[in-house]
N, C-alpha and C positions, 0 to 999 in steps of 0.2 A: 504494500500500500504506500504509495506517495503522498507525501505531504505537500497538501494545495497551497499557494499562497494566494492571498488577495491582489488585485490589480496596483494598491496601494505601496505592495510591501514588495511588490514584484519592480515597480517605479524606486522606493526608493534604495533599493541591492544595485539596480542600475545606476543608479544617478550615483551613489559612493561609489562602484567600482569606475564611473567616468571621474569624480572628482579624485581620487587615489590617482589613476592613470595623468590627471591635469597636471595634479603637482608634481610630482617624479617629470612630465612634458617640459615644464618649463624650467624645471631645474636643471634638464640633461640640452634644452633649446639654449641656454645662457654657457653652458662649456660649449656646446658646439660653436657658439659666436665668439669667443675666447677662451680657448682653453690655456693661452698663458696666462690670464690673470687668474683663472681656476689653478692652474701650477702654483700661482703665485702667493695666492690665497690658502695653500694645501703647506707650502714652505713656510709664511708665516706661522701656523699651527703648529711648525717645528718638526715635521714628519720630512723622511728619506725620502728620496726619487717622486718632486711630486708631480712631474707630466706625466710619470706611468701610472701616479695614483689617479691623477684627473683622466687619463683615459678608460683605467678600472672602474673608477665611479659611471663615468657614461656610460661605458656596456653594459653593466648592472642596470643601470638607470630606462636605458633600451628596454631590456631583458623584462624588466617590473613592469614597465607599461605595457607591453605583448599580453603579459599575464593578465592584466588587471581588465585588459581589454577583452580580452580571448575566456578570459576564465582557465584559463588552463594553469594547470600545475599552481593554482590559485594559492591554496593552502600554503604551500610552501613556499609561494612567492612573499606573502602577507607576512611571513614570519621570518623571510630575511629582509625584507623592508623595514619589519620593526626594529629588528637587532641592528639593520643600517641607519636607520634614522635615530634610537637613541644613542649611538657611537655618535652620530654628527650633534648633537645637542650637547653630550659632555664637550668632545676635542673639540670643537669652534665656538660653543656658547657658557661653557663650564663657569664653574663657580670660579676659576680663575680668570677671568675676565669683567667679572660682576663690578670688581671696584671701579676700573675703568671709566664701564658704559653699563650705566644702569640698567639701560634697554635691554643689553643681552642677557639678563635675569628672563626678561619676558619671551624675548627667542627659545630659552633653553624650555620656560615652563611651557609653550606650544610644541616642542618635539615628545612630551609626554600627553598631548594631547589626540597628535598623530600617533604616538605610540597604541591609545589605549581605542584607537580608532582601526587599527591593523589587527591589534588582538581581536577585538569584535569579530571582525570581517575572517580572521584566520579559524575562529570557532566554528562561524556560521555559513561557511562556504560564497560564494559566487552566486547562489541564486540557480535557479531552474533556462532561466530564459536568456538566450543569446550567449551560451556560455558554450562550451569544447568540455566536453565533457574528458578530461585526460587526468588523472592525477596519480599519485604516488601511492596512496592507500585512498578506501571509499568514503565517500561525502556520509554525512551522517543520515542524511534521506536516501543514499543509495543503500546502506547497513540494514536501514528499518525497513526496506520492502523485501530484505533478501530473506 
């Protein structure tokens, strides 16, 4: 037996996995318009080799939007999303920074925000509709009709 969803809840699994995919969009749209000041940006932070790390982030960044869009290997994508987004919240927005620039208190406490926004999404799969059904173990509504 499948669990139905409403038109509602079916709208709004869509509309987060377009907005997940938007932001990983423009964050991977701003290295591809510069990925030296992304190196540059990855050096200040104090980190080794950062144009291989600014190209690493973009494949990834690639890679999460495919998922986010496709549904595919969803689960797993959501959950290295998470672990990549709260790594960039401590190393670029960290409490070492807080004295600084106030602000980036408030960047760091929105990557937990994202964070708790990916766990959601990594529990409750991708949704029924417009998705690729492919994953690495089964969705919890494919479990319950087996």
């Amino acid at each position: 037996m499948e669990n139905a969803q409403s038109v509602w809840q079916i709208a709004a699994i869509l509309a987060a996995r377009l907005i997940f995919a938007a932001v990983f969009l423009m964050a991977v749209s701003f290295k591809f318009m510069d990925m030296g000041a992304t190196a540059g940006y990855i050096a200040a932070a104090g980190f080794p080799f950062p144009l291989f790390l600014a190209w690493c982030a973009a494949i990834l960044e690639v890679l999460l939007i495919i998922a986010f869009l496709t549904g595919a290997l969803f689960t797993p994508a959501a959950l290295v999303a998470a672990v990549y987004v709260i790594f960039l919240g401590f190393s670029f927005h960290g409490p070492a920074r807080w004295a600084g620039n106030q602000a980036e208190f408030g960047f760091f406490v929105d990557h937990f925000v994202f964070l708790a926004g990916l766990l959601f999404a990594a529990v409750h799969g991708p949704g029924s509709v417009l998705t690729i059904k492919w994953a690495l173990w089964p969705a919890k509504y494919d479990a319950a009709s087996s």
